[in-house]
N, C-alpha and C positions, 0 to 999 in steps of 0.2 A: 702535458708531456709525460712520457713515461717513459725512465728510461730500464735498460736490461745488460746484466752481467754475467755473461755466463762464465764456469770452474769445470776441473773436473777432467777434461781432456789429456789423455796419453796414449804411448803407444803398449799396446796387448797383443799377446799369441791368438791364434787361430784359438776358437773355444773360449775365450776368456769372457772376463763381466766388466763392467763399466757404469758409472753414475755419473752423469753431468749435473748441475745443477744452475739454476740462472734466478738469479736476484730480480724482483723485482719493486723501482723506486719513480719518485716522483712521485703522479698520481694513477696507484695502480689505478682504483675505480675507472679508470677509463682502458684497461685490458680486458674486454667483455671475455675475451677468447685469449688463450695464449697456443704455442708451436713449437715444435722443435721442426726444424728444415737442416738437409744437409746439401752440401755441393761440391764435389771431386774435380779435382783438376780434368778441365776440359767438357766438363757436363753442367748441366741444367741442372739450378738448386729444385731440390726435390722435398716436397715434404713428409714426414717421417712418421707424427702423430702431431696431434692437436685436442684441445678439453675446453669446452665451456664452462668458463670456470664458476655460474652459477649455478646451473644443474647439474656437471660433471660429467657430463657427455662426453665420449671420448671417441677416435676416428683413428687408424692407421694405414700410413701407406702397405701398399700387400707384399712390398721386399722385407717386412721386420714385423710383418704380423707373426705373433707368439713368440716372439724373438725380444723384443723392445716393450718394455714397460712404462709409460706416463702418469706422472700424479703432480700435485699440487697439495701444497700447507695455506691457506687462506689466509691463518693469524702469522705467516710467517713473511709471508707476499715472495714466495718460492714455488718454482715450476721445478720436475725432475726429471730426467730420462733413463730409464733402469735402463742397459744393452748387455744382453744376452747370447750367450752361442756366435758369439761375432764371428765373421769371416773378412778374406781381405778385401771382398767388393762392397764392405761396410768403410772404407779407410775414404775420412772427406772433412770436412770442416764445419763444424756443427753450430747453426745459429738457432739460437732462440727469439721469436718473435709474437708480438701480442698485437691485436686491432678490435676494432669496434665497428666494423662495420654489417652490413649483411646482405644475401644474396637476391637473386630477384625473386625465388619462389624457396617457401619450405621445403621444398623435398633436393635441394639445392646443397644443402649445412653440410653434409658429408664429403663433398666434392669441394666445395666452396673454401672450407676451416683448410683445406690441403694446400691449396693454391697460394703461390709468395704473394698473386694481389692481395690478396682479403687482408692484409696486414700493411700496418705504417708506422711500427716500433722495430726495431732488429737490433739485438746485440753484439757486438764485435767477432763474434764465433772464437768455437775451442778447438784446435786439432785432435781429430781421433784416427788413428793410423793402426792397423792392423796387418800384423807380417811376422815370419817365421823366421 
C-alpha cells in the first residue's frame, strides 16, 4: 500500500507561483510512477505532469507546458509541483497519485503516465483557486 499527502494548496492572483507538495508513505517502492492530476468543478480529472520516478522521465499535460514544473526527492519520498504564471482556468483540486502499472506497448508511457487509469494510489487533493 502506499499511501499520499498532499500541502501546499491556496488561493493566488492571476500570474502568481505555487508549490504543492505530496508525501509519500507506506511502501513507496511500489510508486514506479507518480502524478499530479487536477479536476474543476464539473470537468474531467485531467492530468497535469507525471515522472518516472526511476529514470526521471517526465510528461506534461499541453495546458501547463512551460508553465508547471514537476520533481521529486527520492531520499525524501516527496513528489513536487512548481505552478507558474497561473491563470484562473488553472483553479481545481489537485490530487497527487502514484501506480505501478504499465501500458500495452512502449511508445504508449507518454499518453499512458497521463491518464487517472494507469494509477491506484490518490491523495485526498489540495484546492488551488486562482482569481482576481
Amino acid at each position: 500500500q502506499v499511501q499520499l499527502v498532499e500541502s501546499g494548496g491556496d488561493s493566488v492572483g492571476p500570474g502568481g507561483s505555487l508549490t504543492l507538495n505530496c508525501s509519500i508513505s507506506g511502501s513507496p517502492e511500489n510508486a514506479l510512477y507518480g502524478a499530479w492530476f487536477r479536476q474543476a468543478p464539473g470537468k474531467e480529472r485531467e492530468g497535469v505532469a507525471a515522472v518516472y520516478r526511476s529514470t526521471g522521465a517526465i510528461y506534461y499535460g499541453a495546458s501547463v507546458k512551460g508553465r508547471f514544473t514537476i520533481s521529486q526527492d527520492d531520499a525524501k519520498n516527496m513528489l513536487y509541483l512548481q505552478l507558474n504564471f497561473l491563470i484562473p482556468d488553472d483553479t481545481a483540486v489537485y490530487y497527487c497519485a502514484a501506480g505501478q502499472g504499465r501500458p500495452a506497448s512502449r511508445n504508449e508511457w507518454p499518453s499512458y503516465l497521463l491518464r487517472p487509469s494507469a494509477y491506484n494510489y490518490w491523495g485526498q487533493g489540495t484546492q488551488v483557486t486562482v482569481s482576481s
